[in-house]
N, C-alpha and C positions, 0 to 999 in steps of 0.2 A: 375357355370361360374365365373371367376375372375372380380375384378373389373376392371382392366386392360381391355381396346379395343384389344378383341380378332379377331382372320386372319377371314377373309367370303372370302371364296371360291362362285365365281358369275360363274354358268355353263351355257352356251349358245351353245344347238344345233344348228347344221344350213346345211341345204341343198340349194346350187344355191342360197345362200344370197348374191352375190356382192352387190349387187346393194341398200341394206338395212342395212349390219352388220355392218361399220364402225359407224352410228346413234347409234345404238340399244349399241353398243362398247363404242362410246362417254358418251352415258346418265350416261352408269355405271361407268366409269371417272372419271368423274363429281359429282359425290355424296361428300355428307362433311364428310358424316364417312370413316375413314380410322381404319385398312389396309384391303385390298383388295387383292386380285387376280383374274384373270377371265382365264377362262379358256375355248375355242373353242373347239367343237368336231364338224367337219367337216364330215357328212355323207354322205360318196361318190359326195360330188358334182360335176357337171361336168363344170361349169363357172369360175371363177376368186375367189371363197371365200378365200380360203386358202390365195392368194396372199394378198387381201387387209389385214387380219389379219394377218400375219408373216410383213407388213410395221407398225404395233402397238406391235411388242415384244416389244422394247425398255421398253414398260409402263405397263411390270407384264401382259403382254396376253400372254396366253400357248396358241399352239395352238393343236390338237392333230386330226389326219387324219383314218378316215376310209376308204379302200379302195372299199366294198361296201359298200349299202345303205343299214343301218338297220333298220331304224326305230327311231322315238323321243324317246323311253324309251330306248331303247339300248343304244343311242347317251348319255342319264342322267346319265344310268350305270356306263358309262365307265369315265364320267365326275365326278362323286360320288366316282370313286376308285381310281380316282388322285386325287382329292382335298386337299389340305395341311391342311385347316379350320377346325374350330371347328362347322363353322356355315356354310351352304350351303343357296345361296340363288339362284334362278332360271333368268334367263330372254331368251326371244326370241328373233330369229335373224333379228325380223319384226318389234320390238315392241321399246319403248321408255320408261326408269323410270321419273318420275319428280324430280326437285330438291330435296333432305332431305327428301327421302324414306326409304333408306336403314338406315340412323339413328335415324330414328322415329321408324321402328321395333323395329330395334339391341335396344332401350332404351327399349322399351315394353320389347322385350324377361330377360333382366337384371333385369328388377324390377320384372317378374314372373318366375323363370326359370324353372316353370313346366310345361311351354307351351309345345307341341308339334310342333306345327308351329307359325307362324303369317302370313295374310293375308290382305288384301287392297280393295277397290273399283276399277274399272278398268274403262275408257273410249277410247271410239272408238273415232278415231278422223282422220283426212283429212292429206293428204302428208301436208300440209300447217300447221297445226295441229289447225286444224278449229275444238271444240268439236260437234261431230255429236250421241251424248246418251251414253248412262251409258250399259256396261256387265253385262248380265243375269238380263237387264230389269231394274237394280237398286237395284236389290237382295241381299243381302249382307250373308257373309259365317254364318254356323248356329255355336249357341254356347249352353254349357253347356254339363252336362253327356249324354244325346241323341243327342247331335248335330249330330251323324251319319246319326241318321233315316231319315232328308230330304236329306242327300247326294243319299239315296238310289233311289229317285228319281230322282233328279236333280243336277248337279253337278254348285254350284255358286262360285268355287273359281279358281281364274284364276292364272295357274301355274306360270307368271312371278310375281306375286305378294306375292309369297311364300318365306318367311326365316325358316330354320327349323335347328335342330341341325342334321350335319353328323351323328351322331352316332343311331339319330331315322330312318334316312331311312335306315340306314346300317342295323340294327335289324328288321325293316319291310321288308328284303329281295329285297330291289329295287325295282325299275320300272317292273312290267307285261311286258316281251317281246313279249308273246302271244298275247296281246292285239293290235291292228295294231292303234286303237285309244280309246280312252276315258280312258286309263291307267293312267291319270292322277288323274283322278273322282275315279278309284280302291285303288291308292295309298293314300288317303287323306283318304277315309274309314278305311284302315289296318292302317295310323298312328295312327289314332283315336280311334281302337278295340285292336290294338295291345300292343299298348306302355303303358299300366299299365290307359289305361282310361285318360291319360292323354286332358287337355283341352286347345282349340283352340281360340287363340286371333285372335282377328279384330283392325285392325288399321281405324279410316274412312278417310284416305289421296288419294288421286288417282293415279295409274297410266297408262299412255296415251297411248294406242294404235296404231297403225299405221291402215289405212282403208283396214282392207283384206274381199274378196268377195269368200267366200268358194265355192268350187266347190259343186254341185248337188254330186255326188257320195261318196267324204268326210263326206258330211249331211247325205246320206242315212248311211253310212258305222258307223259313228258318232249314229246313230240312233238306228242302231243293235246291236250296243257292249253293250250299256249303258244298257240294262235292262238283259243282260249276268251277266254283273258286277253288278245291283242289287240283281240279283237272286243266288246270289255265297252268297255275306255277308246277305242278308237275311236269307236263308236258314240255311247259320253256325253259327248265332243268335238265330233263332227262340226258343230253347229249354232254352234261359236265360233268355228270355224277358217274364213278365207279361201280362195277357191278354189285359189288356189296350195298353202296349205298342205294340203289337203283330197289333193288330185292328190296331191303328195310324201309325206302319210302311208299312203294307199293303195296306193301304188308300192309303199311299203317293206310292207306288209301281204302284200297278193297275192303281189309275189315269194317275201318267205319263206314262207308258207304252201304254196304253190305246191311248193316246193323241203324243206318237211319232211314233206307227203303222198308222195311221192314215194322220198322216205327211211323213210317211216314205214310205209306200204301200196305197198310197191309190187307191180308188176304179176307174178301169176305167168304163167309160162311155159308155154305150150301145146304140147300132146303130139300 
């Protein structure tokens, strides 16, 4: 990477965001690192999105129209293959960055530039932006040569908090469009298996959430992918890993599975 402040392409799907995306548009703004571009991919929405983003072209927003609804990974895809950047960074059409986010990575990424991504702490917080707890409990993303093996369980890295270089997701094949969810928790494994083993920075800065209340069937659906997705990079691991490692990825496999069947099916109640 030059020492020169290289473009970040800022990608933002969004379905039926009126009512959110011009916030989630401003935060990124607003950041102190320049240059920028953000770029909308509108997946099929059927409310007003489009409209409010095409009244922010003036200030470097693309916006780019699907005319069905594909899905978040699709919507990434297709936001990853317009991207002008060297650097891709993520946000949702829901969500809010805090000030001097994106230049508190971009300086981590500069001074390592073997990272494969960098990462953040996340909070949930109130339309008011009232903080109401910390994402994945307070968990923070794992690091070092196995930092995969607790992704395989648990996914703690929340994708608008993500900077990564274009060219690692480009090589990592994109986003799983098979995936209808937890594709994100797929793609943060294969950066991590993929890219020459490369290692994952933590930033501990925050960024703010907007309060969403997931629907019952996104959870269950959210429920069922995720040990799909562990059992893929599991399995295509298993023949490199030492038994030590082999035991400690299965631990963390079984328990969480274990513990989101459970959550996901559980038992009904006899009469």
């Amino acid at each position: 990477m030059t020492s020169e402040p290289c473009l970040v392409s800022v990608i933002i799907p969004a379905r039926d965001a009126a009512l959110t995306i011009r916030r989630a548009i401003a935060s990124v703004l607003a950041q102190s690192y320049t240059p920028i571009e953000v770029i909308v991919v509108d997946d099929g929405s059927r409310d007003e999105t489009a409209e409010v983003v095409r009244a922010l072209a003036e200030r470097d927003v693309r916006l780019i129209r699907l005319q069905d609804n594909r899905g978040a990974a699709a919507a990434r895809n297709v936001g990853i293959e317009a991207a002008s950047g060297e650097i891709v960074a993520f946000q949702d059409a829901d969500d809010e960055w805090l000030a001097g986010k994106l230049e508190q990575q971009m300086d981590r990424l500069r001074s390592d530039p073997g990272l494969v991504l960098v990462a953040s702490r996340a909070l949930f917080a109130s339309e008011h932006r009232e903080e109401l707890g910390p994402l994945f409990g307070g968990a923070t993303p794992p690091a070092g040569p196995r930092g995969w093996v607790p992704l395989l369980a648990r996914n703690t890295i929340a994708t608008p908090t993500v900077v990564t270089p274009r060219r690692a997701l480009v090589e990592a094949g994109g986003f799983d469009t098979s995936l209808p969810v937890a594709e994100d928790q797929d793609m943060w494994i294969r950066l991590r298996l993929m890219i020459r083993a490369a290692p994952l920075g933590f930033e501990p800065l925050r960024t703010i959430f907007a309060k969403r209340d997931a629907p019952m069937s996104w959870l269950k659906r959210r429920l069922r992918a995720s040990p799909l997705v562990s059992r893929r990079h599991f399995v295509t691991k298993l023949r490199t890993m030492t038994n030590n490692h082999q035991r400690s990825a299965l631990l963390h496999v079984l328990s969480n599975w274990a513990v989101k069947s459970f959550i996901a099916f559980p038992r009904t109640a006899s009469h």
